[in-house]
C-alpha positions in Angstrom: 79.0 123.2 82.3 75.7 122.3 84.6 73.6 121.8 81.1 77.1 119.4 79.5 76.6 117.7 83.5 73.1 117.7 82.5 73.3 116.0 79.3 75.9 113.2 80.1 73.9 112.1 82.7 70.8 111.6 80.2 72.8 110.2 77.7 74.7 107.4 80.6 70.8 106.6 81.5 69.8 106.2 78.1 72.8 103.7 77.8 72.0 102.0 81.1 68.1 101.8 79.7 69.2 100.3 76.3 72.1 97.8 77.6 71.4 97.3 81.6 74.0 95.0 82.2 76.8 96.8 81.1 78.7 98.5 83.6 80.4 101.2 82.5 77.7 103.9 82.5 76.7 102.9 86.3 80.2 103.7 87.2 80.2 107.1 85.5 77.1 108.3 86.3 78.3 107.6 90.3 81.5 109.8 89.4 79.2 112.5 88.3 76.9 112.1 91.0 80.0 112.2 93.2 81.3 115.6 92.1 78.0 117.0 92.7 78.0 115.8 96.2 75.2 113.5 95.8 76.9 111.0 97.9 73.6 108.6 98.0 73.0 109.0 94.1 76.7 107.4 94.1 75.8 104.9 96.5 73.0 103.8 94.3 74.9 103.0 91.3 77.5 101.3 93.2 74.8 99.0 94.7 73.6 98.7 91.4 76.8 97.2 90.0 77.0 95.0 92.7 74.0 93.5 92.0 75.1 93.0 88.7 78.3 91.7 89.5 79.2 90.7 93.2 82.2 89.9 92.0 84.2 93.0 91.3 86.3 94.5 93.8 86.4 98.3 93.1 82.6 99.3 93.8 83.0 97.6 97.3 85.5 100.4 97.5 83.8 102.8 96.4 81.3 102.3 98.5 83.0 101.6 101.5 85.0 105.3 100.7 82.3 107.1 100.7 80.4 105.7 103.7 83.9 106.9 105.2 83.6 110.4 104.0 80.1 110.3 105.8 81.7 109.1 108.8 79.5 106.1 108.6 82.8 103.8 109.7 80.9 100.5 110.6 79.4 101.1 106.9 82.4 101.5 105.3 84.5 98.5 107.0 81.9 96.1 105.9 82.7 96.8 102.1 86.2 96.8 102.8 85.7 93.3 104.1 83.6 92.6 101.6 86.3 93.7 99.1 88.9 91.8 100.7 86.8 88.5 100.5 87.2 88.6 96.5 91.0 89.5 96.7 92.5 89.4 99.9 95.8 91.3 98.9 93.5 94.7 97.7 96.0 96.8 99.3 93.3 100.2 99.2 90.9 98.3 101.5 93.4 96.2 103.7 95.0 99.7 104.5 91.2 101.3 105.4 89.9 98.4 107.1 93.5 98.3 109.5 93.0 101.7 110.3 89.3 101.0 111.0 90.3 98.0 113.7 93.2 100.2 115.0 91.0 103.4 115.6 87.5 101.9 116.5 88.0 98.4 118.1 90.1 96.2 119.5 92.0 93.9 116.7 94.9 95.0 116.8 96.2 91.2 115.4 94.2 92.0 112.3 94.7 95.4 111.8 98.2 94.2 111.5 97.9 91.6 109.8 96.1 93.9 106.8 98.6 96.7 107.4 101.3 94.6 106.6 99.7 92.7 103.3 99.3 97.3 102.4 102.5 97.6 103.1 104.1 95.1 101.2 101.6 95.7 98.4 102.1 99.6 98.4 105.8 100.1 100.1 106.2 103.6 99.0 102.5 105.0 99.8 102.4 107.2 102.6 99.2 106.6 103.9 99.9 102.9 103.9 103.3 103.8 106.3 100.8 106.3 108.5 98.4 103.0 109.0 101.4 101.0 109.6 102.6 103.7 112.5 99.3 103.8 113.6 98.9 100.1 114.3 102.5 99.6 115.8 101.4 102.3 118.4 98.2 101.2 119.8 100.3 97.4 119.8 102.9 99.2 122.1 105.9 98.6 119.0 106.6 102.7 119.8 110.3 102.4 117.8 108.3 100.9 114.9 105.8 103.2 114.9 108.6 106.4 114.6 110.2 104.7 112.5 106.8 104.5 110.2 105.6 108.0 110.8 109.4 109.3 110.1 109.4 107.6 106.7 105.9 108.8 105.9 106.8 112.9 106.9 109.8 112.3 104.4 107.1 112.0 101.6 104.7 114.4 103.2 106.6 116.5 105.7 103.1 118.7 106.2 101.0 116.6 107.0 99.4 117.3 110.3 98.3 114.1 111.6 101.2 112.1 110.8 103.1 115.0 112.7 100.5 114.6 115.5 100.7 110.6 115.6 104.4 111.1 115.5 104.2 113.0 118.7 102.0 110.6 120.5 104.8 107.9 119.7 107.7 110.0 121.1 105.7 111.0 124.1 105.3 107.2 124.6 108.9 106.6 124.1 109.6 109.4 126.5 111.0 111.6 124.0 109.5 114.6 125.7 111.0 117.2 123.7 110.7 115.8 120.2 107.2 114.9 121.1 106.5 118.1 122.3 108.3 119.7 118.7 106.0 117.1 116.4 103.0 118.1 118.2 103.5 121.8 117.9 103.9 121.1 114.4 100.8 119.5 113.7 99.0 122.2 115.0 100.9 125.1 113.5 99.8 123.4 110.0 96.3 122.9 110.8 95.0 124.2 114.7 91.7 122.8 114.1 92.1 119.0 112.5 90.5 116.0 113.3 92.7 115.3 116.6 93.6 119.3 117.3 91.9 118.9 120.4 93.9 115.8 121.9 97.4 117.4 120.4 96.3 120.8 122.6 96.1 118.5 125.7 98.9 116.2 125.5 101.3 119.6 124.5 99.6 121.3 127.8 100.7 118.4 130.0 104.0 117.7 128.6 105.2 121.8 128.2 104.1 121.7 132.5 106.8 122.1 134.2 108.4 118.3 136.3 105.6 116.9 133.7 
């Protein structure tokens, strides 16, 4: 397999030497790189295509997924913008860029604003709903945000942030005991994700007792 890696990625560099401004082979060669964890040899050709063409939308998402992967978030929500400037209904980076400005700043308005273009773009996608949720909670919209997160857990009813965000809503709504059920949850499917930490906390303070 390493020596058929091996010689498509000679061949896609012959084809880039021969015709440099076609496209294609950049784009493949990234995927390659990509399943080899060679997240900067992706990068590379994504820049490359840019370059080429500034005016295609999907290696500004590329790009701005991967510099998400790295955690590189600042990164990544300038390509989203960047992505959004050429089609501002590109419901993939709308949805990443609104959880961006829900998560790290303070646009909520925006965040919004890009969650709803998702939303009405990708109605069914439960990432798009688990944005949506997201955003509606740090505004203070608590019902909307169930409502959201409930719709999402219909589609994947094991996922443990949605669970977790679920439970910060009901806690908010003071729903104590389904908060306290949804947060248990989460952490029964996965005790160490990304929030773990914050669901062990809030659970501690709501299972006290007179909490």
């Amino acid at each position: 397999t390493e020596r058929k890696i091996n010689r498509a990625k000679t061949s896609l560099n012959k084809a880039i030497e021969l015709y440099p401004d076609y496209l294609a082979p950049y784009g493949t060669l990234a995927k390659i790189f990509l399943t080899e964890k060679n997240k900067k040899g992706a990068i590379r050709q994504y820049q490359t295509i840019i370059k080429k063409n500034p005016r295609l939308v999907s290696p500004y998402m590329m790009l701005g997924s991967i510099y998400d992967s790295m955690k590189q978030f600042d990164k990544a929500s300038v390509q989203y913008k960047k992505a959004l400037e050429i089609n501002p209904e590109f419901a993939p980076a709308a949805n990443n860029l609104a959880y961006y400005l829900a998560t790290k700043s303070d646009q909520l308005d925006e965040a919004l604003r890009l969650a709803r273009v998702a939303k009405e773009k990708l109605p069914e996608d439960p990432g798009v709903m688990d944005t949506l949720g997201l955003v509606y909670y740090k505004k203070g919209l608590y019902g909307n945000a169930i409502n959201e997160f409930l719709d999402c857990l219909k589609k994947i009813p094991d996922n443990p942030v949605v669970n977790y965000h679920l439970g910060l809503a009901y806690e908010k709504k003071e729903k104590k005991d389904l908060a306290v059920r949804a947060l248990k949850k989460a952490l029964k499917l996965n005790s160490d994700f990304e929030d773990a930490d914050n669901a062990r906390q809030l659970l501690a303070k709501l299972e006290k007792p007179n909490s």
